[in-house]
Rosetta silent file (secondary structure, phi, psi, omega in degrees, C-alpha in Angstrom):
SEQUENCE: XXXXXXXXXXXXXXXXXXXXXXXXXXXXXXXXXXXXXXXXXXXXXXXXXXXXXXXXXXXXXXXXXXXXXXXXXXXXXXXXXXXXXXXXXXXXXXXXXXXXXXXXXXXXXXXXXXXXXXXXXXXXXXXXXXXXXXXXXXXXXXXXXXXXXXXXXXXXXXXXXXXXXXXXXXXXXXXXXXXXXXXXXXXXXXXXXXXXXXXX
SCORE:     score description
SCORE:     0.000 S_00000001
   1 L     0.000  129.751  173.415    7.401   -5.044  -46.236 S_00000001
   2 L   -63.244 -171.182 -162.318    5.907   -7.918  -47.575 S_00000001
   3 L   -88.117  -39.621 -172.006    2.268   -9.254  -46.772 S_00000001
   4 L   -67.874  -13.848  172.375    4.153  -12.236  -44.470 S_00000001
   5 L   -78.933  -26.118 -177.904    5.745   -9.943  -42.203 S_00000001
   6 H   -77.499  -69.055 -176.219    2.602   -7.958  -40.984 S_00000001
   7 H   -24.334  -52.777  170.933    1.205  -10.389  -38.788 S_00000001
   8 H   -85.801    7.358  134.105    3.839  -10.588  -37.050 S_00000001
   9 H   -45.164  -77.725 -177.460    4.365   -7.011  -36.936 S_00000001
  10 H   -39.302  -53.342 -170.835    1.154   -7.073  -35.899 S_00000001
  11 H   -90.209  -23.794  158.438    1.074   -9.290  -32.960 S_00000001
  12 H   -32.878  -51.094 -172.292    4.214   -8.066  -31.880 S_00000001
  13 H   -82.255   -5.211 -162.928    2.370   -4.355  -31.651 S_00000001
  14 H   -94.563  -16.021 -162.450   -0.737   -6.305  -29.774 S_00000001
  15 H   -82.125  -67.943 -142.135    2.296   -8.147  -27.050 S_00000001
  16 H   -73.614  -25.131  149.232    4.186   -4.817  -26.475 S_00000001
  17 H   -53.425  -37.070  179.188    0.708   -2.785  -25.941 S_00000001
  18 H   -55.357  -57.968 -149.264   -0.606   -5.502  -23.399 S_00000001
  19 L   -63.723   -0.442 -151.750    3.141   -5.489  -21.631 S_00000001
  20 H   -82.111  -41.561  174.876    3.355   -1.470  -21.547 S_00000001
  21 H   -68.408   -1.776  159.495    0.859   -1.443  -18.099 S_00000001
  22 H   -89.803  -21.574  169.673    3.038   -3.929  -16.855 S_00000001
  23 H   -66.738  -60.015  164.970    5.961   -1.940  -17.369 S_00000001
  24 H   -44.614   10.121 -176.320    4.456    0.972  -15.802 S_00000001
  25 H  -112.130  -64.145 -160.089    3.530   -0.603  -12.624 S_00000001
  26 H   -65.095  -40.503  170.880    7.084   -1.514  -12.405 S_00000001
  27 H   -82.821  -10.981  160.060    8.379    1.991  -13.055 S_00000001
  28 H   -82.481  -11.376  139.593    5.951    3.374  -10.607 S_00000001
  29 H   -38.359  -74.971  173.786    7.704    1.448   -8.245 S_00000001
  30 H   -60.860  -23.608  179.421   11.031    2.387   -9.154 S_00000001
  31 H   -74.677  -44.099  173.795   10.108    6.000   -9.340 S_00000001
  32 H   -76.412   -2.198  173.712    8.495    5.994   -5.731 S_00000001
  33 H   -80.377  -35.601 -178.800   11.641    3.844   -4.295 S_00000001
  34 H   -56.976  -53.532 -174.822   13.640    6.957   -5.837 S_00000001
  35 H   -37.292  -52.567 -150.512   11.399    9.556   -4.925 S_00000001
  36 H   -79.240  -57.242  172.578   11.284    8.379   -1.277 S_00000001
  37 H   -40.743  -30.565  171.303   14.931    8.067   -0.894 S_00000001
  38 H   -72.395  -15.752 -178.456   15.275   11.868   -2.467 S_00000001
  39 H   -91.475    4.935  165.370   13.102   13.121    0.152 S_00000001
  40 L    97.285   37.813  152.370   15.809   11.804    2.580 S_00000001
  41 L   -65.139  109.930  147.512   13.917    8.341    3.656 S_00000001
  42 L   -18.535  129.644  169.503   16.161    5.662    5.035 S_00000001
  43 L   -73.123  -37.443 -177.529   16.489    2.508    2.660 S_00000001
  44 L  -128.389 -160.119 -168.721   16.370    0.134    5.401 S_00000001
  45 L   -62.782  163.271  167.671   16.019    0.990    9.386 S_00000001
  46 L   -66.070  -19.969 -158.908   18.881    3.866   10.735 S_00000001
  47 L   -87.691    8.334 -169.525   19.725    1.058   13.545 S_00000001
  48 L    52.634   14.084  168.643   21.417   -0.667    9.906 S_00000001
  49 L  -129.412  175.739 -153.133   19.644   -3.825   10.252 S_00000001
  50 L  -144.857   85.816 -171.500   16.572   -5.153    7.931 S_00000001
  51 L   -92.747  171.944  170.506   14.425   -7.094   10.369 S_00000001
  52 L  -109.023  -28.170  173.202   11.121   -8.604    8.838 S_00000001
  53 E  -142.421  151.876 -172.276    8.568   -7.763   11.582 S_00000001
  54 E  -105.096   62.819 -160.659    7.785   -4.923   13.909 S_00000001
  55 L  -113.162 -171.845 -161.291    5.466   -5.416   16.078 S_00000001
  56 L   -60.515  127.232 -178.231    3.792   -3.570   19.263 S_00000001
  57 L    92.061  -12.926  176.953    6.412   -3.522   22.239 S_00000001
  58 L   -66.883  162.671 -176.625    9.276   -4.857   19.669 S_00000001
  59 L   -88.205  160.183  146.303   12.428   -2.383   20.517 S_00000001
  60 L   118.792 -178.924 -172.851   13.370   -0.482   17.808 S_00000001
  61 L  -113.741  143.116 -161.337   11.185    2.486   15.689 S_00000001
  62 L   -80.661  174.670 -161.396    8.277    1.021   14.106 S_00000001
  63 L    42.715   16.185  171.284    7.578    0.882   10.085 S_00000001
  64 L   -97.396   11.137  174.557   11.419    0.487    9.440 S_00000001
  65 L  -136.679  147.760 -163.555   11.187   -3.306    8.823 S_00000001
  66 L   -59.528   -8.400  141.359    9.941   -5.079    6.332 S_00000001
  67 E  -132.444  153.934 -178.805    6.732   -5.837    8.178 S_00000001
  68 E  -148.573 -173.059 -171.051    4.461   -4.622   10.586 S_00000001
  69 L   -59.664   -9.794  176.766    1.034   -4.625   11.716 S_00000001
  70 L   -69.050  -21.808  176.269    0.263   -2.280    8.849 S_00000001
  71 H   -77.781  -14.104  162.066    0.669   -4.438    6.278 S_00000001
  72 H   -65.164  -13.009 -164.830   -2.623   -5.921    6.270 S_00000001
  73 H   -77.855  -50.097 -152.338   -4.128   -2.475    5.738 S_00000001
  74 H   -61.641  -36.618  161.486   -2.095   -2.327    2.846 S_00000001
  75 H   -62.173   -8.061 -172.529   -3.072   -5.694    1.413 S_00000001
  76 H  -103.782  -43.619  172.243   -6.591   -4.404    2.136 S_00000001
  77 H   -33.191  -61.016  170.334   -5.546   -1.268   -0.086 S_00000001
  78 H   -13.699  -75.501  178.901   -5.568   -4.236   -2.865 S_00000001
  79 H   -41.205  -57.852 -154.502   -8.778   -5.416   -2.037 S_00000001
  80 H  -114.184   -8.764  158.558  -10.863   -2.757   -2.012 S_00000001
  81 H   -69.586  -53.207 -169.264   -9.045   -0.583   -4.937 S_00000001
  82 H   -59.034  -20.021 -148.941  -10.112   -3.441   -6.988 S_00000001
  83 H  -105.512  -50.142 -168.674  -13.486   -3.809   -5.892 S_00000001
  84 H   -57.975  -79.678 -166.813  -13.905    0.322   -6.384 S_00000001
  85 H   -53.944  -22.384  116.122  -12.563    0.196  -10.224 S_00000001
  86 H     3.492  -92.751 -169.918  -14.590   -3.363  -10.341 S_00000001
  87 H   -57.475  -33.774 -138.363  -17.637   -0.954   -9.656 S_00000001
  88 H  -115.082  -43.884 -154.607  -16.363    2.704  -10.908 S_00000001
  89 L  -124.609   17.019 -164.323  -14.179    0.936  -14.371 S_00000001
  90 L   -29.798  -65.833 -134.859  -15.353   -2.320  -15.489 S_00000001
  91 L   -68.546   -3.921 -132.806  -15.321   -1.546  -18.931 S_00000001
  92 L  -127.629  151.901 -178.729  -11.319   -0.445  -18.590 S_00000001
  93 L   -73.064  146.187 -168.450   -8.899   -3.479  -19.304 S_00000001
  94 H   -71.935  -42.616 -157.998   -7.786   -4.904  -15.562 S_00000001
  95 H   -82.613    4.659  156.271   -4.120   -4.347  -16.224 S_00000001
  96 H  -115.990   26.015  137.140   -4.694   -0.935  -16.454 S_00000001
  97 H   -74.081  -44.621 -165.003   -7.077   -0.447  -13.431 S_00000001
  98 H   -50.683  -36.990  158.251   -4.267   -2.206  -11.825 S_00000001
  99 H   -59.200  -49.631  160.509   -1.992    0.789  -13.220 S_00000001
 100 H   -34.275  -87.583  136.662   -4.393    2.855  -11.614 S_00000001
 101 H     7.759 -102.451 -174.650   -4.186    0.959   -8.375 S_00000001
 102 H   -59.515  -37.946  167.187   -0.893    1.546   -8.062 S_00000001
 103 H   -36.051  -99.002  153.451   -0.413    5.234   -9.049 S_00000001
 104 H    10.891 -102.209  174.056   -2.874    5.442   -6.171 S_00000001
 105 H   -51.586  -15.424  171.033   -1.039    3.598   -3.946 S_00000001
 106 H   -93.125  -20.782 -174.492    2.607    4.818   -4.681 S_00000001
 107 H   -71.661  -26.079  155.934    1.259    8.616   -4.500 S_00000001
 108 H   -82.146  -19.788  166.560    0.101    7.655   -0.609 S_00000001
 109 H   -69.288  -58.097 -152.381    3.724    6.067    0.211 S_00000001
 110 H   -61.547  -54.173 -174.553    5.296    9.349   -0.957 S_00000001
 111 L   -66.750   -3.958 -176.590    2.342   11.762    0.755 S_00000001
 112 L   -91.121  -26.275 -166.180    2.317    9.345    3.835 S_00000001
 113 L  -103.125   35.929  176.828    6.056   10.140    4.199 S_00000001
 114 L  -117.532  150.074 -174.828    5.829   14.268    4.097 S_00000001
 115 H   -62.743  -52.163  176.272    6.776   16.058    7.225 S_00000001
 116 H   -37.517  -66.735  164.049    3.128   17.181    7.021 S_00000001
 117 H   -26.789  -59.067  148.347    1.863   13.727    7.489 S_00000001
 118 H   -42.914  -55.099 -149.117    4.292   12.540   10.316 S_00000001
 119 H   -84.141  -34.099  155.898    3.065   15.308   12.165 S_00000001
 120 H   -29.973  -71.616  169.523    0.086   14.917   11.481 S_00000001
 121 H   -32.086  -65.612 -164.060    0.372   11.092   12.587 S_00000001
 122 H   -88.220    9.832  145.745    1.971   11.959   15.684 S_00000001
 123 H   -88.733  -19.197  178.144   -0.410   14.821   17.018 S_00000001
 124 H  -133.791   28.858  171.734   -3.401   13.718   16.479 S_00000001
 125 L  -115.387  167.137  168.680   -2.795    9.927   16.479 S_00000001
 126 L   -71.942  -73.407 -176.317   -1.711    7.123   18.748 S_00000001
 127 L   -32.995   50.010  177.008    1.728    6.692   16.471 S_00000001
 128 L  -112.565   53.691  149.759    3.502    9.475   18.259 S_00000001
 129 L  -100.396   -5.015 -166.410    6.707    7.632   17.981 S_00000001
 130 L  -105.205  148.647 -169.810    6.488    7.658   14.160 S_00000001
 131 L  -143.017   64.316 -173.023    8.351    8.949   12.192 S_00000001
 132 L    95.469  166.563  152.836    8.052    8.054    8.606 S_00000001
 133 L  -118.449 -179.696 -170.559    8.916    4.901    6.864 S_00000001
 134 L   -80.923  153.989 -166.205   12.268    3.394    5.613 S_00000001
 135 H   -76.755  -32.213 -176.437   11.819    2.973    2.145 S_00000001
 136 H   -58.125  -10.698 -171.668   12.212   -1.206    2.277 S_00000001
 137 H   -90.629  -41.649  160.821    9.513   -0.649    4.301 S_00000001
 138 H   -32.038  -72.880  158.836    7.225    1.484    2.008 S_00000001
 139 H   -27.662  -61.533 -179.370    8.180   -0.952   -0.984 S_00000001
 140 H   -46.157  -69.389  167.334    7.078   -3.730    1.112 S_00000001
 141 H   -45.935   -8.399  168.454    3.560   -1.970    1.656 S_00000001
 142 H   -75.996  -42.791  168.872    3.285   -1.518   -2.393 S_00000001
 143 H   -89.427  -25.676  157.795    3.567   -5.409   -3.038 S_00000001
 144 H   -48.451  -40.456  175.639    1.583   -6.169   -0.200 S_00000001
 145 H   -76.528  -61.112  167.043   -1.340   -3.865   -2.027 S_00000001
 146 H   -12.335  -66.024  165.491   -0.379   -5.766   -5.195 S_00000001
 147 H   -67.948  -35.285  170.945   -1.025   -9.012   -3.733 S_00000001
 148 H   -41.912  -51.789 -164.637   -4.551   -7.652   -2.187 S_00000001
 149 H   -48.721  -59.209 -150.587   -5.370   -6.459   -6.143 S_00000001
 150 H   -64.498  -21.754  179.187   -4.187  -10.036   -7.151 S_00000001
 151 H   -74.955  -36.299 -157.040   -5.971  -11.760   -4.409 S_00000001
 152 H   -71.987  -34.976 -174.252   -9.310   -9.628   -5.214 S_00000001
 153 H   -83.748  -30.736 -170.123   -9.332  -10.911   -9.178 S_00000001
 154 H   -83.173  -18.244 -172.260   -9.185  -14.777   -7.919 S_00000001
 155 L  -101.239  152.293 -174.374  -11.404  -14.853   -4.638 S_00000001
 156 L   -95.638  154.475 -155.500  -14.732  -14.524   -4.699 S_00000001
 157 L   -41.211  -46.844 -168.661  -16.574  -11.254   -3.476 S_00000001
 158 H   -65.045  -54.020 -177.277  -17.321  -13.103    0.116 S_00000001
 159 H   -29.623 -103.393 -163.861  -13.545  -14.260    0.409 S_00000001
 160 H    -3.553  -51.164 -168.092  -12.426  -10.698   -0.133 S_00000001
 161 H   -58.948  -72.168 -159.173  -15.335   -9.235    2.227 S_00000001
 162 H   -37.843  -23.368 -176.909  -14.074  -11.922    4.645 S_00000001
 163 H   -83.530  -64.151 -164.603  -10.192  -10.936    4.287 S_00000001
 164 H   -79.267    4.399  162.046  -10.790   -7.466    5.045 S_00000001
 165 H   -77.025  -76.730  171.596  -13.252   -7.713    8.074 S_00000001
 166 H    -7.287  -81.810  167.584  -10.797  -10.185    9.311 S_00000001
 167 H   -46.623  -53.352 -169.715   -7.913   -7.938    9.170 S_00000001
 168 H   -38.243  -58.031  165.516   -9.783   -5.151   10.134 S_00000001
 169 H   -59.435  -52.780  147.717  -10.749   -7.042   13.320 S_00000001
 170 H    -4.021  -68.834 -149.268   -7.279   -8.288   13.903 S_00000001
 171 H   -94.226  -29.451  152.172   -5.595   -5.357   14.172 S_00000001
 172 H   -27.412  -53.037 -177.630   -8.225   -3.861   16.452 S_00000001
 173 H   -82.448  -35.440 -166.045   -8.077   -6.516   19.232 S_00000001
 174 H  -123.892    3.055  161.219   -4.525   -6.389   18.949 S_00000001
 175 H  -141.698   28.325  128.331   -3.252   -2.875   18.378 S_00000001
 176 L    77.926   28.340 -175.387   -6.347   -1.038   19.112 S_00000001
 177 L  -147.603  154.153  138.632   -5.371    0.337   14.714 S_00000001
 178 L  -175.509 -169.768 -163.684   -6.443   -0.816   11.626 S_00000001
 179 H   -72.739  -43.075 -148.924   -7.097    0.982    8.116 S_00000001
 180 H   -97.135  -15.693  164.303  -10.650    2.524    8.707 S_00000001
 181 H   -54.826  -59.621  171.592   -9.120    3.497   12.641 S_00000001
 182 H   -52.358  -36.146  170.968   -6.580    4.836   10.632 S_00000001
 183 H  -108.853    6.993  162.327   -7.840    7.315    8.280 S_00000001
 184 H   -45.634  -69.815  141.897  -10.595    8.309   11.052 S_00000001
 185 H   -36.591  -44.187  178.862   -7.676    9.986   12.840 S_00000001
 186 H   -79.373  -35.284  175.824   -6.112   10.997   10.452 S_00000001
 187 H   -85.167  -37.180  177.904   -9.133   12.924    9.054 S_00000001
 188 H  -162.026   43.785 -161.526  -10.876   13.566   12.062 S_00000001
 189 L   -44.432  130.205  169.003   -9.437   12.530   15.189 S_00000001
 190 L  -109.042  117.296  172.279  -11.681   11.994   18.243 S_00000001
 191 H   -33.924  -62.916 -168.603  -10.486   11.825   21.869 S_00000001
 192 H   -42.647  -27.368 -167.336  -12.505    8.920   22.429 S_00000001
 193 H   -97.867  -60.918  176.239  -11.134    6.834   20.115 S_00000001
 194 H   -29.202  -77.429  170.144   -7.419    8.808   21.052 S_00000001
 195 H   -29.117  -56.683  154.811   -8.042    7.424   24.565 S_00000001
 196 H   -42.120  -68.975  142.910   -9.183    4.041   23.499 S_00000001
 197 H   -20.552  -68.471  170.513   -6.313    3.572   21.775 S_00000001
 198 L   -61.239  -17.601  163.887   -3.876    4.775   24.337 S_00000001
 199 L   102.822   27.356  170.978   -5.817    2.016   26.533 S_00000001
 200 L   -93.493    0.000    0.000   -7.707    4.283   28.465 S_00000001
């Protein structure tokens, strides 16, 4: 090879190293849309329709459409991955905390969506109608953390703070859930809170 072809060798090997953590983000997608469907996950709801929101008192079994009140935690997932790997990874190029990120976040759709987990959910949770989600729904909750990450690099720390108290309160006042309710329960479930919930 002559001397005029390596540059452009060269930048060629610098585009396709940048793109390779974008490809992975994309195949950890497709691997966790498979995955979830091999564990026997709906694609969309069992009732065969693909509603976009779910919310408390809607008919129908909850997380099987493409949104529900859950999706802010998940957009909060975003938020606050970024801010830990921010803190924990500066030094690491962002598109691959962002690979990080997501590994992260597709390894809790598959583990949220283990018979352990449901059962979990529904014994020592409020959610003891649920019973997994359909994978459009799952998917949904993946780009929703995506947009949190993407939201996280452009807003400034108070925005960010401000998005996830905000949800956080939200979904309190109005489903008596949110993400730090949520893994509370999940970890260490309290009557009091059980009760509270249930609207006692």
């Amino acid at each position: 090879m002559d001397d005029a072809g390596a540059p452009c060798l060269s930048r060629a090997m610098i585009r396709s190293r940048r793109a390779f953590p974008s490809v992975l983000v994309v195949a950890l997608l497709v691997a966790t849309v498979l995955t979830l469907w091999a564990m026997g996950r709906s694609l969309i709801c069992p009732c065969g329709a693909v509603a976009l929101w779910h919310g408390p008192g809607d008919p129908g079994p909850s997380s099987q459409s493409l949104l529900d009140w859950y999706t802010p935690s998940h957009l909060m997932h975003g938020l606050l991955f970024f801010a830990v790997l921010w803190w924990g990874a500066r030094a690491m190029p962002l598109r691959w905390r962002l690979v990080i990120a997501m590994a992260v976040e597709c390894l809790w759709e598959i583990a949220e969506n283990t018979p352990w987990v449901i059962e979990r959910y529904r014994s020592a949770t409020v959610s003891v109608d649920y019973n997994g989600d359909a994978v459009i729904n799952s998917t949904v909750d993946i780009l929703a953390m995506l947009l949190g990450f993407a939201l996280a690099r452009r807003l400034p720390v108070w925005a960010s703070v401000v998005l996830v108290v905000g949800f956080e309160a939200l979904t309190t006042v109005l489903i008596r859930d949110g993400l730090a309710l949520n893994i509370l329960m999940l970890l260490w479930p309290l009557q009091s809170v059980l009760d509270w919930q249930a609207g006692g």
